[in-house]
KENUDO-497933 format. One record per atom (N, C-alpha, C): atom name; residue in one letter; x, y, z; residue number from 1. Coordinates in steps of 0.2 Angstrom, whole numbers, plus 5000, padded with zeros to 4 digits. Layout:
atome_residu_X_Y_Z_num
CA_A_X_Y_Z_NUM;
...
This chain:
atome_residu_X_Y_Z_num
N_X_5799_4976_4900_1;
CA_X_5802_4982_4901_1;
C_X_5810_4981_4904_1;
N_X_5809_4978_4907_2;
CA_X_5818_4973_4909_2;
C_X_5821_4970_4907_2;
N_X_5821_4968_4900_3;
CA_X_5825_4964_4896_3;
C_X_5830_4966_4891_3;
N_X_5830_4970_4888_4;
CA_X_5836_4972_4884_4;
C_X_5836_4980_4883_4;
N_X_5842_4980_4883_5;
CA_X_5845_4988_4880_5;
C_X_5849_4988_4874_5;
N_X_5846_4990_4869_6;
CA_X_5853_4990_4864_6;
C_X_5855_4981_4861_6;
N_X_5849_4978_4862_7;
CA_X_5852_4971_4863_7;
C_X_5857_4968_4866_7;
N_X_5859_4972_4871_8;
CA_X_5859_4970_4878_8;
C_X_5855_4970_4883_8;
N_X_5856_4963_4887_9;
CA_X_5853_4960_4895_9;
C_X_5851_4967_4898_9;
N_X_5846_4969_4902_10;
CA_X_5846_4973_4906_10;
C_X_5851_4972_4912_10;
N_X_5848_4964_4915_11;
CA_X_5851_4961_4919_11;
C_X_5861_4961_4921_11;
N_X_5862_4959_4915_12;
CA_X_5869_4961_4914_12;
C_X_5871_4967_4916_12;
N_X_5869_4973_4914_13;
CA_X_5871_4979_4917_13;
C_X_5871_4981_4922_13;
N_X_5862_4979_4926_14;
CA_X_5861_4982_4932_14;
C_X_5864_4978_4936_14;
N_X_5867_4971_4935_15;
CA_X_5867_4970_4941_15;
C_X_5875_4971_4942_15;
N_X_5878_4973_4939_16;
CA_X_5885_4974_4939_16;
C_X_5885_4983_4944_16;
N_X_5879_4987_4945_17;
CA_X_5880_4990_4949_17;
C_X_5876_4988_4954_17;
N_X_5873_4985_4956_18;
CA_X_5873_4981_4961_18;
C_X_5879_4978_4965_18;
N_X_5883_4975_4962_19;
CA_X_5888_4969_4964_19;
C_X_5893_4976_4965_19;
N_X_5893_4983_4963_20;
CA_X_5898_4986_4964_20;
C_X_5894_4990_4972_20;
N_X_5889_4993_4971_21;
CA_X_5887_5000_4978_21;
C_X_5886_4993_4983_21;
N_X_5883_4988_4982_22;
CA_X_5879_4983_4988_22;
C_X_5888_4982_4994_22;
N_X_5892_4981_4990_23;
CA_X_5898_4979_4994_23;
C_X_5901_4985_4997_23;
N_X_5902_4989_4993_24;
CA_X_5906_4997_4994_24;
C_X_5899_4998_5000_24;
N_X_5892_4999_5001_25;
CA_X_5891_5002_5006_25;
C_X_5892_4997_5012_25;
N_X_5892_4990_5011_26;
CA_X_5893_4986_5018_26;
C_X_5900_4986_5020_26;
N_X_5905_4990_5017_27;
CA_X_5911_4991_5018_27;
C_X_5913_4998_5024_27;
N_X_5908_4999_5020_28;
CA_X_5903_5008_5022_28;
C_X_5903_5008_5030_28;
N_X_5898_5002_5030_29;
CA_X_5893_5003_5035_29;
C_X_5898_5001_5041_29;
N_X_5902_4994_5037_30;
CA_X_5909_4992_5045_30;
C_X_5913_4998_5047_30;
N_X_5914_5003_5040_31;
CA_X_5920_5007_5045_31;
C_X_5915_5014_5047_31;
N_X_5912_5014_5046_32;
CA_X_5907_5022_5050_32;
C_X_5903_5016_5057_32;
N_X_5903_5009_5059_33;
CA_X_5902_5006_5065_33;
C_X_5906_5006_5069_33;
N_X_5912_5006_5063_34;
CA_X_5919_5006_5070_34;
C_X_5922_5011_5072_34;
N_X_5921_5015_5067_35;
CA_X_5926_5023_5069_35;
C_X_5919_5029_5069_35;
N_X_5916_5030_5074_36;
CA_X_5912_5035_5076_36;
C_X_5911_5041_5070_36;
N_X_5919_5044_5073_37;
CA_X_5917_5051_5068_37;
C_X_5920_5051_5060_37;
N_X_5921_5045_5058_38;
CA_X_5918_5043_5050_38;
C_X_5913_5045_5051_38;
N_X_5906_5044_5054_39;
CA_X_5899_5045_5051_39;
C_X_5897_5051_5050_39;
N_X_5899_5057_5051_40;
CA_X_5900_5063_5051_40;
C_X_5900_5064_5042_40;
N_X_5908_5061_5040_41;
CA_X_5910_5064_5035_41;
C_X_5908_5060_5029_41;
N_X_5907_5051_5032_42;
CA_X_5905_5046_5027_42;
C_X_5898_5044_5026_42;
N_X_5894_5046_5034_43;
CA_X_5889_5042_5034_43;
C_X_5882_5042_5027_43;
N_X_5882_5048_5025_44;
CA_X_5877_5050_5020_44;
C_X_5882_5047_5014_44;
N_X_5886_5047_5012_45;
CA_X_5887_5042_5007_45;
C_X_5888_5035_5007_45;
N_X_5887_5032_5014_46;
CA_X_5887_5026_5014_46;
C_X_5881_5024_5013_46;
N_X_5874_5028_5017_47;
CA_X_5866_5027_5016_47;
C_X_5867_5029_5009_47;
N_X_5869_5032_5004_48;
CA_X_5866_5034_4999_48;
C_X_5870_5027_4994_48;
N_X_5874_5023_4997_49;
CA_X_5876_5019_4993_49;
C_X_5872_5011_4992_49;
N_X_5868_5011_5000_50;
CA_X_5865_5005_5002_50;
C_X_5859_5008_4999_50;
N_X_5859_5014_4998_51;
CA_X_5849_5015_4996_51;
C_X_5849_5014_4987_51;
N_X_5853_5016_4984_52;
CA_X_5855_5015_4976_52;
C_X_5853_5009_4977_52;
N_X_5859_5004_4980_53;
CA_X_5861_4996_4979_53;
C_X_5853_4994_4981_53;
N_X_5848_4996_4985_54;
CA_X_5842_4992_4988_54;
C_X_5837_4994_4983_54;
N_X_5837_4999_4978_55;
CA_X_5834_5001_4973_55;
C_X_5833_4999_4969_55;
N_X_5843_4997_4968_56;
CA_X_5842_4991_4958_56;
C_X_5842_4984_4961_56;
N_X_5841_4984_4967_57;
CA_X_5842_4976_4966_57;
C_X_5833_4972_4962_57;
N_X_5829_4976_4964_58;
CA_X_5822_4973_4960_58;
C_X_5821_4974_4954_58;
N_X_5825_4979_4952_59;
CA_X_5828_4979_4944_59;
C_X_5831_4973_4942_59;
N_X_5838_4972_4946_60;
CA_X_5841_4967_4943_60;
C_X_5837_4959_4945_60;
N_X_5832_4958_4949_61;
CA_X_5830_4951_4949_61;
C_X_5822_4951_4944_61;
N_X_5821_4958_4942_62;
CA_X_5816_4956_4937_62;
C_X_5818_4957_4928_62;
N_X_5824_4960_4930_63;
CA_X_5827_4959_4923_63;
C_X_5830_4951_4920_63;
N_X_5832_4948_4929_64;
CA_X_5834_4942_4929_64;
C_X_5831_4936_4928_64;
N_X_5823_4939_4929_65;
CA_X_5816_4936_4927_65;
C_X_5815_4934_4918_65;
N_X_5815_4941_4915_66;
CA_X_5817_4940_4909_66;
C_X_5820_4938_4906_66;
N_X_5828_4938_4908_67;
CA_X_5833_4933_4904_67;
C_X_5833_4927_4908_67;
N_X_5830_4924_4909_68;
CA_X_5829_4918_4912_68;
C_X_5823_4913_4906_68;
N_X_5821_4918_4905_69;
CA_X_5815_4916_4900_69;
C_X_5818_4917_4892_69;
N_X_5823_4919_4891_70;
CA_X_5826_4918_4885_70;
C_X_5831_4913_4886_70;
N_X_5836_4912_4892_71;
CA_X_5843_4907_4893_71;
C_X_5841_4901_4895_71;
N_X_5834_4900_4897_72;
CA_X_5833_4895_4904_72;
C_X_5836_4898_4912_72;
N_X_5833_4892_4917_73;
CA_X_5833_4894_4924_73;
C_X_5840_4893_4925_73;
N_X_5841_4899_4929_74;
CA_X_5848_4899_4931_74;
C_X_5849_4893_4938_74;
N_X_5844_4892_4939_75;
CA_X_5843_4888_4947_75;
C_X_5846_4892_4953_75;
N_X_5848_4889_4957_76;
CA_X_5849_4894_4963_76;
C_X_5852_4899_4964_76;
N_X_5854_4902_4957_77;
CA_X_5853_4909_4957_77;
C_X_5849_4913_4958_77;
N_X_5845_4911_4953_78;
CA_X_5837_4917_4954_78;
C_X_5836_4915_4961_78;
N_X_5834_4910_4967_79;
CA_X_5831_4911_4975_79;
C_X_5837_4914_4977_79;
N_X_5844_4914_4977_80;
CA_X_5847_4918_4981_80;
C_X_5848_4926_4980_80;
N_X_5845_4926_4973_81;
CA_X_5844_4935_4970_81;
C_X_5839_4938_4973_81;
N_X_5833_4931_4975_82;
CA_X_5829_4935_4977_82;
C_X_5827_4938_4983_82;
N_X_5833_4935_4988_83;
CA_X_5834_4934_4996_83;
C_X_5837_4940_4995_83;
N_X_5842_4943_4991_84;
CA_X_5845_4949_4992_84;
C_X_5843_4954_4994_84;
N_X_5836_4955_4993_85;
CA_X_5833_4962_4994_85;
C_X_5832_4960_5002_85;
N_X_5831_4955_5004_86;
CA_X_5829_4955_5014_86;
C_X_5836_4954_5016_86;
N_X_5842_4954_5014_87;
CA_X_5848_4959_5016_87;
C_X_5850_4964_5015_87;
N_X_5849_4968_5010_88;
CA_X_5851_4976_5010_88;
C_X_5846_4982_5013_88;
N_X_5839_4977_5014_89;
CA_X_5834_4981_5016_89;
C_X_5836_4985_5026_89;
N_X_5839_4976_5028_90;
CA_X_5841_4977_5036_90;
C_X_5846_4984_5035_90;
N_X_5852_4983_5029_91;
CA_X_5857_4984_5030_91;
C_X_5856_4994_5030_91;
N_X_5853_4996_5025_92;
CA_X_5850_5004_5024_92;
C_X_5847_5005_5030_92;
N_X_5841_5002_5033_93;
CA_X_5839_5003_5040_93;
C_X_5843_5006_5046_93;
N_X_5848_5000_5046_94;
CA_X_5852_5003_5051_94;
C_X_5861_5007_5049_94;
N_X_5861_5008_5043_95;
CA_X_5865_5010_5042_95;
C_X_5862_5019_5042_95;
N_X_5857_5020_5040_96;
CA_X_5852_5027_5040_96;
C_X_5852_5027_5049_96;
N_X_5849_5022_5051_97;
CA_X_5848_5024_5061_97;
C_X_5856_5027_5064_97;
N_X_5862_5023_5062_98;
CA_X_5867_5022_5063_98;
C_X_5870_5030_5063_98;
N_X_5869_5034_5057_99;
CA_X_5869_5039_5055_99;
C_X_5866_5045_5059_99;
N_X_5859_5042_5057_100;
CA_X_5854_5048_5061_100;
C_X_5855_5047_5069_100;
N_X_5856_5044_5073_101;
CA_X_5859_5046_5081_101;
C_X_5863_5048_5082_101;
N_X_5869_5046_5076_102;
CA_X_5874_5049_5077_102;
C_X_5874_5057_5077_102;
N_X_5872_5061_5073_103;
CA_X_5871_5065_5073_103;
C_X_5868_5070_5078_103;
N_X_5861_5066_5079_104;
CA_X_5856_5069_5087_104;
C_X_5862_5068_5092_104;
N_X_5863_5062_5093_105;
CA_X_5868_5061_5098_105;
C_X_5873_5068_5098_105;
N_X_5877_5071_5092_106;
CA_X_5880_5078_5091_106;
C_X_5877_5083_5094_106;
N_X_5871_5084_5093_107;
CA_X_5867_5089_5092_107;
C_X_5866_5088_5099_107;
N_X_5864_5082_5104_108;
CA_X_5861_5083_5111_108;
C_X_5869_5087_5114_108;
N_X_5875_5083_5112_109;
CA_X_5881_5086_5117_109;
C_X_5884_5092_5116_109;
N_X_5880_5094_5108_110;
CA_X_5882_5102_5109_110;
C_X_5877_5107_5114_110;
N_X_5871_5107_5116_111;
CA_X_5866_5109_5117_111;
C_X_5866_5107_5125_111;
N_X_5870_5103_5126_112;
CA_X_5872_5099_5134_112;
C_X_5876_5102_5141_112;
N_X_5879_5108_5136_113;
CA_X_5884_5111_5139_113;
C_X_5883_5114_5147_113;
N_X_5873_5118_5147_114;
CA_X_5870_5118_5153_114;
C_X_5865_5114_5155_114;
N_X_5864_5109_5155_115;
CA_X_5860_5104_5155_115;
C_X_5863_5102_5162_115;
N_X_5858_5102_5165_116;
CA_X_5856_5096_5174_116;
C_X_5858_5091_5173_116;
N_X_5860_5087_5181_117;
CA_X_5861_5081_5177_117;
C_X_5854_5076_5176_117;
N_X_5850_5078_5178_118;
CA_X_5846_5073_5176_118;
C_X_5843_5075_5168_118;
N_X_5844_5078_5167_119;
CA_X_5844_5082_5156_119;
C_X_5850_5075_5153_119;
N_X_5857_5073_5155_120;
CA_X_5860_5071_5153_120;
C_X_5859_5066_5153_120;
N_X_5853_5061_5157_121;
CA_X_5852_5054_5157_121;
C_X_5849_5053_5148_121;
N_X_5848_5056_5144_122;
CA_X_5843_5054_5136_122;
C_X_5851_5053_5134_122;
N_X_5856_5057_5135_123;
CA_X_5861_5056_5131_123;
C_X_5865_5049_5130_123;
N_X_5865_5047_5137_124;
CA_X_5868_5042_5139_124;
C_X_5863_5035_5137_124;
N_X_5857_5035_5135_125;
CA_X_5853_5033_5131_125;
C_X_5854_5031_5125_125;
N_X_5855_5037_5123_126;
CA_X_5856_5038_5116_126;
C_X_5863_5034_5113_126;
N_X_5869_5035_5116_127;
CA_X_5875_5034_5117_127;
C_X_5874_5024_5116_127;
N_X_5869_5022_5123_128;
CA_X_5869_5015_5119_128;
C_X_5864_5012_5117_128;
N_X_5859_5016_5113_129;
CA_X_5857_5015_5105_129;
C_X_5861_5016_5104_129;
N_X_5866_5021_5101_130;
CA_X_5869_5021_5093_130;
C_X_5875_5016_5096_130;
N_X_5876_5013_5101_131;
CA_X_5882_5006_5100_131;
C_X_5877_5000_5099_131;
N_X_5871_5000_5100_132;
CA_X_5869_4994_5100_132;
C_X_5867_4993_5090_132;
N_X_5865_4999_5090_133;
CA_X_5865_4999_5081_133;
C_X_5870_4998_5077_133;
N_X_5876_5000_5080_134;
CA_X_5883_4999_5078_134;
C_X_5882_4992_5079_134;
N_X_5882_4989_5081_135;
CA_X_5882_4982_5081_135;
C_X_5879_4980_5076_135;
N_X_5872_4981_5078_136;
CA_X_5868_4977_5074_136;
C_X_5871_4977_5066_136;
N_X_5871_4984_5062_137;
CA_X_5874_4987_5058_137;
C_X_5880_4983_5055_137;
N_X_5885_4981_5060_138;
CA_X_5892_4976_5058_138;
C_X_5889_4970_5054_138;
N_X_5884_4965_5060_139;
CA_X_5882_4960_5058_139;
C_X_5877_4961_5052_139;
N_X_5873_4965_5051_140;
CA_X_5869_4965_5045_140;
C_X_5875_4966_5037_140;
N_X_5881_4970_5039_141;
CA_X_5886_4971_5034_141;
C_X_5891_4966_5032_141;
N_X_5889_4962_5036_142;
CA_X_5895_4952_5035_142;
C_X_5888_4950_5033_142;
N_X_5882_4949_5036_143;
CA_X_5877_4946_5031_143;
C_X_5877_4947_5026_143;
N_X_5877_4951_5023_144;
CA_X_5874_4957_5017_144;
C_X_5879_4954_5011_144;
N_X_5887_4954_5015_145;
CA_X_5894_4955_5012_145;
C_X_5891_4945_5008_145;
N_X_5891_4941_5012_146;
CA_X_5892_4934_5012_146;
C_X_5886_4931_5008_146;
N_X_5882_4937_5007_147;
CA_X_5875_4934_5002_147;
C_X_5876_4937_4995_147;
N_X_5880_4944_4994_148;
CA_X_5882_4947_4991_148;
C_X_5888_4939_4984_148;
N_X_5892_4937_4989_149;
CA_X_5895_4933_4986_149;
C_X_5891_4926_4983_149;
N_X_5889_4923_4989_150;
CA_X_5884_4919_4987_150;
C_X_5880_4920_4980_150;
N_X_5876_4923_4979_151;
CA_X_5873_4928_4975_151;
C_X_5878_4927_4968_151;
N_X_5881_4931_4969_152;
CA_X_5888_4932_4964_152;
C_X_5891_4925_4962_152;
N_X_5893_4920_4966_153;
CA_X_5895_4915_4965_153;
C_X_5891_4910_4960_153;
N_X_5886_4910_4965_154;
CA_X_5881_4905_4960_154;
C_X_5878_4908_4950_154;
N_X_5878_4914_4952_155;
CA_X_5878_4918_4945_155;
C_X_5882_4915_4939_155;
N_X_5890_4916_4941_156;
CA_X_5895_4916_4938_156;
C_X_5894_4906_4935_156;
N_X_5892_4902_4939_157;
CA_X_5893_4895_4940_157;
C_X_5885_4894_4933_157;
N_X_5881_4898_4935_158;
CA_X_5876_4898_4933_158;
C_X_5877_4901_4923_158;
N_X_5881_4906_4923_159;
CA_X_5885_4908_4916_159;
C_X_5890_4904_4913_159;
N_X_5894_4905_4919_160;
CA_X_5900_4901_4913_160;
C_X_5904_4894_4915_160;
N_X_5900_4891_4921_161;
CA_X_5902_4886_4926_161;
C_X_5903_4881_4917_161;
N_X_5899_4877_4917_162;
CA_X_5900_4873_4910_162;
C_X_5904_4873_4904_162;
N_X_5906_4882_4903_163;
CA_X_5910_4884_4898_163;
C_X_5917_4882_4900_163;
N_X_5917_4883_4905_164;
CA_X_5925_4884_4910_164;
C_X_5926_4877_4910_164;
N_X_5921_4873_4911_165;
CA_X_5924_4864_4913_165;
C_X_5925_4863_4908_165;
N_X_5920_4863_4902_166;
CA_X_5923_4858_4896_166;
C_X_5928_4861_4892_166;
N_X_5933_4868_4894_167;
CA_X_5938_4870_4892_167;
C_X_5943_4865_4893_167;
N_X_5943_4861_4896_168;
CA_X_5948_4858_4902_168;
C_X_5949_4850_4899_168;
């Protein structure tokens, strides 16, 4: 089912939109962690970018499975393609939490305006959830970012690493 299109790689195509949403949302998710009210206007495009990219990636390692079986083992490609999906999975998690309090977090401080003070202690709550998730959120989008490359390096080494030396 994952093997060719047209007599083209499946693998070849999907994983080229992979290598393109996976980084664009972890670029996403650093600037809607840093600048608050980006998530307002980015956030849903940015989850929508990490949910595409976390969707084909097991497209792209099982079509990667198939052309494996027609080129031979690419070696530590295929185990670092496989790892991918236990970084993008963290990354949509808290990229979507990052989001979603953002928003409630809105929704408490508009609705706050006659609220006691003891009503105001969930907000201030809330306020560091959504920093602590910002956090986490950075660090899962340098993970994401530096396995994305890995990934992509070893791929490229695995294609045309031999081609490129014996040029030389």
């Amino acid at each position: 089912m994952f093997d060719l299109i047209n007599g083209l790689p499946v693998h070849a195509l999907v994983v080229h939109a992979v290598v393109v949403l996976l980084p664009l949302a972890c670029v996403g998710t650093i600037a809607i962690a840093l600048r608050p009210r980006w998530r307002r206007t980015y956030g849903v495009l940015v989850v929508a970018s990490a949910a595409a990219a976390t969707v084909l990636i097991p497209v792209a390692t099982s079509s990667g499975e198939a052309l494996e079986h027609r080129v031979g083992n690419p070696g530590e490609h295929a185990e670092l393609g496989d790892q991918l999906i236990w970084f993008a999975i963290p990354l949509l998690v808290l990229s979507l939490a990052l989001v979603w309090l953002d928003r409630r977090q809105s929704e408490a401080a508009s609705q706050d305006g006659a609220a006691s003070p003891s009503q105001a202690d969930p907000s201030r709550r809330s306020f560091s959830a959504t920093r602590v998730v910002a956090a986490l959120a950075l660090v899962a989008a340098l993970a994401t970012t530096v396995q994305v490359y890995r990934v992509g390096d070893s791929g490229a080494r695995a294609a045309w690493g031999d081609r490129v030396e014996s040029s030389r």
